[in-house]
C-alpha positions as CSV (number, residue, x, y, z in Angstrom):
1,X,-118.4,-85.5,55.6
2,X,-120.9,-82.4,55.7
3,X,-118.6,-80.0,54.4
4,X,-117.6,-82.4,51.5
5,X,-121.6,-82.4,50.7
6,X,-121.8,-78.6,51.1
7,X,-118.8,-78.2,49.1
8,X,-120.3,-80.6,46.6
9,X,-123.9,-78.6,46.7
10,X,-121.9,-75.9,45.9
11,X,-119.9,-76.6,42.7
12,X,-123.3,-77.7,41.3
13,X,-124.5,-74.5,41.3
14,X,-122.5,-73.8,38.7
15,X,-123.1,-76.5,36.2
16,X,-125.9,-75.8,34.0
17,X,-128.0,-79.1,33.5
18,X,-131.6,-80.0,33.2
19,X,-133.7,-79.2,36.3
20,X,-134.8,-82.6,36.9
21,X,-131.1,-84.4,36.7
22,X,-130.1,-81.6,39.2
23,X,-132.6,-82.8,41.8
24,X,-131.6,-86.1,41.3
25,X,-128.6,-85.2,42.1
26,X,-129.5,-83.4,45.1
27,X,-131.7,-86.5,46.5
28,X,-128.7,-88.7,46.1
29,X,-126.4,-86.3,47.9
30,X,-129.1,-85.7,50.7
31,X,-129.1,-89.6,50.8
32,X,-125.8,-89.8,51.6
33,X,-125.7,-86.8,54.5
34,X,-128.5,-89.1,56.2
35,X,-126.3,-91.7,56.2
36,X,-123.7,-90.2,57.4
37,X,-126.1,-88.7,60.6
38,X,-127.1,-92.6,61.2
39,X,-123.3,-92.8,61.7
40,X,-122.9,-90.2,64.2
41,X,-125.9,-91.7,65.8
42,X,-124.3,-95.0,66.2
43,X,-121.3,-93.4,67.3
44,X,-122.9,-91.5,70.1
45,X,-125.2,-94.7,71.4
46,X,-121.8,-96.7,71.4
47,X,-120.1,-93.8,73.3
48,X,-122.7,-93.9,76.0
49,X,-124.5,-90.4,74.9
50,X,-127.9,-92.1,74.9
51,X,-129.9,-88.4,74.8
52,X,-127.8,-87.3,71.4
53,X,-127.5,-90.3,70.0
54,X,-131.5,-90.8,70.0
55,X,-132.0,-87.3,68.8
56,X,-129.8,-87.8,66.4
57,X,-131.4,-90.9,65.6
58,X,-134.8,-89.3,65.5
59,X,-134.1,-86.4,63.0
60,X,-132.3,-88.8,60.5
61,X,-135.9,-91.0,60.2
62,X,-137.4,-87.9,59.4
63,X,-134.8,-86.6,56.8
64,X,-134.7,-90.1,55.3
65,X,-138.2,-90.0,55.1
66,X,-138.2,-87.2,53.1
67,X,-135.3,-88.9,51.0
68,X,-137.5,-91.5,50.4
69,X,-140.7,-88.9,49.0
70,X,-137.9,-87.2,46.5
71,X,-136.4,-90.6,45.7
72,X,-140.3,-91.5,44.1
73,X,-140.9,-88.2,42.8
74,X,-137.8,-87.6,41.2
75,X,-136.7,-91.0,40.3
76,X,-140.3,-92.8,39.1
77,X,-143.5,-92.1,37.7
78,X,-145.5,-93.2,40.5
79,X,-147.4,-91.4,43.6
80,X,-145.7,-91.6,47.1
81,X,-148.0,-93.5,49.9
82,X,-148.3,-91.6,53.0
83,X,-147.3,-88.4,51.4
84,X,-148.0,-85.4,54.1
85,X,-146.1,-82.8,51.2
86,X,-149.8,-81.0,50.6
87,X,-150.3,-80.9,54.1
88,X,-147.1,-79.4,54.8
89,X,-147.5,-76.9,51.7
90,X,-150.9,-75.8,53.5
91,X,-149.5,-75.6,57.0
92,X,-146.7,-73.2,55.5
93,X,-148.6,-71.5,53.1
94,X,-146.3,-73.1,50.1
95,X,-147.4,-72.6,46.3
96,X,-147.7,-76.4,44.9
97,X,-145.5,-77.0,41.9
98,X,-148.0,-77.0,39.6
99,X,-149.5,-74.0,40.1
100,X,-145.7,-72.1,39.8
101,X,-145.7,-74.1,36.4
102,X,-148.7,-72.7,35.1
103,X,-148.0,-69.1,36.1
104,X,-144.5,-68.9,34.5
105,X,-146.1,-70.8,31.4
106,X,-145.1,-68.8,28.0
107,X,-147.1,-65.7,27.9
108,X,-148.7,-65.5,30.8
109,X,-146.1,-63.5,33.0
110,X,-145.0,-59.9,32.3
111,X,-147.5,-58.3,29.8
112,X,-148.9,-59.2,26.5
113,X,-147.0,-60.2,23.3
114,X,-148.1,-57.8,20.9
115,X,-146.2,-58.5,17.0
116,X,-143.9,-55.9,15.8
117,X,-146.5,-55.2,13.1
118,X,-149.1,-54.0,15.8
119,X,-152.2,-54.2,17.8
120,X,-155.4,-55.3,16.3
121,X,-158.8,-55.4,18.1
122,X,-159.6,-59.4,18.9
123,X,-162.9,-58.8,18.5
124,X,-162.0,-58.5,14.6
125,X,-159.2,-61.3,14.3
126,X,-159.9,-64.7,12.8
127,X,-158.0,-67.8,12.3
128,X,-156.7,-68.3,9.1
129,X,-155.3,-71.9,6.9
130,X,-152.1,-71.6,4.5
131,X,-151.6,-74.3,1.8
132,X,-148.3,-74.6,1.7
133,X,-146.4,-76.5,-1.2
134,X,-143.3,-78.5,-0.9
135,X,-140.9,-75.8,-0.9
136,X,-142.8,-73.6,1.7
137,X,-143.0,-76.5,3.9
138,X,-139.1,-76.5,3.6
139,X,-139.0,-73.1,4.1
140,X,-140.8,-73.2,7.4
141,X,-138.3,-76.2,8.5
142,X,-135.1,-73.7,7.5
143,X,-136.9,-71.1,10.0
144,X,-137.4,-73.7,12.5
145,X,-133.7,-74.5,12.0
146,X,-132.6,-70.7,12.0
147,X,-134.9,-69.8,15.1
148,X,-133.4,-72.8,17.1
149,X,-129.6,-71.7,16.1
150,X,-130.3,-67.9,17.6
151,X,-132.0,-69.6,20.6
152,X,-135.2,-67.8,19.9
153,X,-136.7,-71.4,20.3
154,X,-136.2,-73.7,22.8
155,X,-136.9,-77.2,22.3
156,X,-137.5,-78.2,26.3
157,X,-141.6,-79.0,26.7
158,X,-141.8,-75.3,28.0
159,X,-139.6,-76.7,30.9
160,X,-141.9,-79.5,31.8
161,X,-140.7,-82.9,33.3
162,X,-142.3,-86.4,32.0
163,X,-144.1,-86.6,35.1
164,X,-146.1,-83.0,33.9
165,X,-146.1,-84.4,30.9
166,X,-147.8,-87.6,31.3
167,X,-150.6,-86.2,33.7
168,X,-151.1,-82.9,31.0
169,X,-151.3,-86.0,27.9
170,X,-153.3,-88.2,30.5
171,X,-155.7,-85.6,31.1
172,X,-156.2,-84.1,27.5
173,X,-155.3,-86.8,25.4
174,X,-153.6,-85.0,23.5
175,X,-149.7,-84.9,22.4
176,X,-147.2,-82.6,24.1
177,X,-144.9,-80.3,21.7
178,X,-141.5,-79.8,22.7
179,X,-141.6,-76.5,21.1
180,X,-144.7,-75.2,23.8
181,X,-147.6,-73.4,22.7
182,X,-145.7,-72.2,19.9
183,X,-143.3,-69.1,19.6
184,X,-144.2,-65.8,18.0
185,X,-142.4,-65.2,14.7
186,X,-139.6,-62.1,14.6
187,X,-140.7,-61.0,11.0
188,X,-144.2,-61.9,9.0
189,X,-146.1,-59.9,6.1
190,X,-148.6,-60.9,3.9
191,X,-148.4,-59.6,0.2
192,X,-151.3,-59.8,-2.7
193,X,-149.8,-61.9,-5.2
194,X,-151.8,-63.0,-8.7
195,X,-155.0,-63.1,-6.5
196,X,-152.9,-64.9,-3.6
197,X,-152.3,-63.9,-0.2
198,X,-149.2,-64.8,0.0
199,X,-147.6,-65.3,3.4
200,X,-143.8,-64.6,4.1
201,X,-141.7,-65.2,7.4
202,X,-138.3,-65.1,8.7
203,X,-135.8,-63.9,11.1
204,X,-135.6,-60.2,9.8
205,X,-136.8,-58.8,6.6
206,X,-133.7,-59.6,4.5
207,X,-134.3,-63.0,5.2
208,X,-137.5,-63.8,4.5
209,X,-139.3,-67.1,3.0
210,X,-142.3,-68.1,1.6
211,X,-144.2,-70.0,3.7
212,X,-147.7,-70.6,2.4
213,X,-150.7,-69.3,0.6
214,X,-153.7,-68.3,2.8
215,X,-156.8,-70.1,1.9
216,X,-159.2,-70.1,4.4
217,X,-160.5,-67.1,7.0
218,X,-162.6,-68.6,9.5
219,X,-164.8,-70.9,7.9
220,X,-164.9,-69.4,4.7
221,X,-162.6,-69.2,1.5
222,X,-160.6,-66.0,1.1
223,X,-161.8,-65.7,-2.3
224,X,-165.4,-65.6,-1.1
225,X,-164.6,-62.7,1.2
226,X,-162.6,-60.6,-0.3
227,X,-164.8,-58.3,-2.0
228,X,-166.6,-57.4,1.4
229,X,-163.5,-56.8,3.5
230,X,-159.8,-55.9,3.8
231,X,-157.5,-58.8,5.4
232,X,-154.6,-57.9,7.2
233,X,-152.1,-60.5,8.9
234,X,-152.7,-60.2,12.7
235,X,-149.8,-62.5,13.6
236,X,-148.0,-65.7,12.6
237,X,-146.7,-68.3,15.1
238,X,-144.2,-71.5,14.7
239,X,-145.9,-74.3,16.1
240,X,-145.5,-78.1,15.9
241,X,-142.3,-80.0,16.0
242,X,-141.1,-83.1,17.9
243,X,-144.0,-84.2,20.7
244,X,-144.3,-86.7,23.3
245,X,-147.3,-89.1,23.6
246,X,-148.5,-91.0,26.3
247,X,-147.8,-95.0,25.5
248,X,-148.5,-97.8,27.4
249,X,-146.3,-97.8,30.3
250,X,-144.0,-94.5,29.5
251,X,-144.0,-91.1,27.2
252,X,-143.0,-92.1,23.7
253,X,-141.1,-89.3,21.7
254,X,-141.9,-88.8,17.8
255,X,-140.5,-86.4,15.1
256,X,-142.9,-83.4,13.9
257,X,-143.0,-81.2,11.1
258,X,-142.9,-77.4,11.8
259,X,-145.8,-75.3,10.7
260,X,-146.7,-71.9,10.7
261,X,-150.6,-70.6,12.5
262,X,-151.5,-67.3,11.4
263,X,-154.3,-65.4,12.5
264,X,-156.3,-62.1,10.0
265,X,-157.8,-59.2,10.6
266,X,-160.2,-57.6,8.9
267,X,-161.7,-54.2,8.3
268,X,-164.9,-54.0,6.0
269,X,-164.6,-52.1,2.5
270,X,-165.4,-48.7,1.9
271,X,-167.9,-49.3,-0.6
272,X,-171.0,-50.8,1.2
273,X,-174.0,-52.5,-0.8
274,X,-176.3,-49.4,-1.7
275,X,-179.8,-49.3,0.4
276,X,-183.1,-50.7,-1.5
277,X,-184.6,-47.5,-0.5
278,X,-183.0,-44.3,0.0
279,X,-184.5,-41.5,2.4
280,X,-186.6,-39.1,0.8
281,X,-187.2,-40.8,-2.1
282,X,-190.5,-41.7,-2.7
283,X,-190.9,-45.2,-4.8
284,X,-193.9,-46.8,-6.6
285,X,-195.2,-50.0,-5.4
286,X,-197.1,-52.6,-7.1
287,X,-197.2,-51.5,-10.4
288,X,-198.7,-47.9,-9.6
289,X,-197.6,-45.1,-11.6
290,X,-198.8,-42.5,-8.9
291,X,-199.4,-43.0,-5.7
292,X,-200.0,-40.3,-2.9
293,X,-197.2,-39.3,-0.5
294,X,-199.1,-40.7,2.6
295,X,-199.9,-44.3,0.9
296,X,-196.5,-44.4,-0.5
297,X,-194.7,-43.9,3.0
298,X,-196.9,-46.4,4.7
299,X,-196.6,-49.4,2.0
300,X,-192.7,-48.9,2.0
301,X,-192.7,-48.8,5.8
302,X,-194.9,-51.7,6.0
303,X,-192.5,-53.6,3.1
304,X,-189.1,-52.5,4.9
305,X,-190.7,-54.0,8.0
306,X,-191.7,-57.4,6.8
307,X,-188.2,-57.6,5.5
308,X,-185.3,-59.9,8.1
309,X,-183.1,-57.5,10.0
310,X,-179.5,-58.2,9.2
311,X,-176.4,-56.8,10.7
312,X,-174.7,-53.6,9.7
313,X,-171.5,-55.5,8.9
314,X,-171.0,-58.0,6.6
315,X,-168.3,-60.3,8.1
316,X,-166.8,-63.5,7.1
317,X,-169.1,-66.3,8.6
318,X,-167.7,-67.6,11.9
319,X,-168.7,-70.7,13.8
320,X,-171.2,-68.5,16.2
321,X,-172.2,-65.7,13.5
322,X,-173.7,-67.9,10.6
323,X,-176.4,-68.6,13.1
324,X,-177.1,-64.8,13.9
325,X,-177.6,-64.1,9.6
């Protein structure tokens, strides 16, 4: 019987399914190895082998105990009573689950994702809003479509289980995207079109689509910004998609459209505003005609100090800056 369920353990190995239907299967295949040690048990106390057949006895409870914490965890939604699993985890000096979940999470192993396009300072990146029209929303579908058939997206909750799930939507209240945190596209570039930033994406450069217009940076319009600095697209990332929400006994799963988050950089323009007063340059004040070097110096230096200090750059107003002007 135990080298039937080793045999069986084995061949499994080899299947590629879904983590969580593999431990089920694991659970029911440790459930029946337990049985079969109650069996040997039996057999011994019937054969007048009290000593094995108690010991025996002894380590199946404790196995099907353990059959019984993977049988709740694996098989419900609900939390096992008596669980000693975090007190085992800190006598062995075990990493819980959840923490090996968040550290394998989508950029946060290995080093940082930097776009194909290149580094930018973060410091001097902003969030920006496309207005897409019918067509561009399509187009972003078709990439969603073309990024799924290349398995450059995966569709799997970032590997989560609908117990993660529930307890991530339970404690944010917030849905749960199958596509993650969203996946960094392969090609992006951002072209000046009629007075437009117009925003392109796609698998390569041949295949390219429109996929929106950009409208906003930060909290300002682009067209209120443009003459005080240079945009550049940072990056653009796929997000949205099909999503899980928490219902009122279970996880209820709902279509999503795709959409496409872009982030700008900017640089400010060359040609800064000119200075009210120039060094050197001595300039009459109220209406005099001639003034002598001495007053003149002190009334500007008294005017230029009455006057608000603002900041040497003039960038787009942000949630924290338009409080600093």
């Amino acid at each position: 019987m135990l080298s039937f369920l080793d045999m069986v353990n084995h061949y499994l190995g080899y299947i590629n399914v879904n983590a969580k239907i593999k431990n089920r299967i694991y659970v029911v295949i440790g459930a029946l190895g337990d049985l079969y040690l109650f069996y040997i048990a039996v057999r011994y106390l019937q054969n007048s082998h009290p000593f094995w057949g108690l010991l025996i006895l002894l380590v199946a409870l404790i196995l099907l105990y353990f059959v019984y914490l993977n049988t709740i965890y694996f098989f419900t939604e609900k939390k096992a009573p008596f669980d000693i699993s975090p007190t085992i985890e800190r006598w062995l000096h075990i990493k819980p689950k959840d923490a090996d979940i968040e550290t394998t999470k989508p950029g946060v192993r290995g080093g940082r994702n930097i776009p194909a396009n290149g580094y930018f300072d973060e410091k001097k990146i902003l969030p920006g809003k496309l207005t897409a029209s019918a067509q561009d929303a399509q187009n972003v579908q078709n990439l969603a479509t073309q990024l799924q058939q290349n398995q450059l997206l995966q569709l799997d909750y970032s590997g989560l289980g609908d117990r993660e799930i529930m307890e991530q939507t339970r404690k944010n209240g917030k849905p749960v995207y199958a596509s993650g945190p969203g996946i960094l596209i392969p090609y992006f570039e951002m072209k000046n079109e009629g007075n437009q930033l117009v925003v392109y994406a796609g698998l390569n450069q041949a295949e390219k689509q429109r996929v929106g217009v950009v409208s906003t940076v930060g909290l300002q319009n682009v067209a209120d910004v443009r003459d005080q600095i240079e945009l550049y697209l940072a990056n653009a990332t796929l997000v949205g998609g099909p999503f899980k929400v928490l219902g009122r006994t279970s996880l209820i799963e709902q279509p999503g459209d795709f959409q496409v988050a872009v982030q700008l950089a900017y640089k400010h323009s060359d040609d800064q505003a000119t200075k009210p007063y120039s060094s050197g340059t001595s300039t009459s004040t109220y209406g005099s005609t001639t003034t002598a070097p001495r007053s003149t110096t002190t009334r500007r230096t008294r005017y230029d100090n009455d006057q608000p200090t603002s900041t040497s750059d003039d960038e787009p107003m942000t949630r924290t800056s338009r409080y600093r002007h």
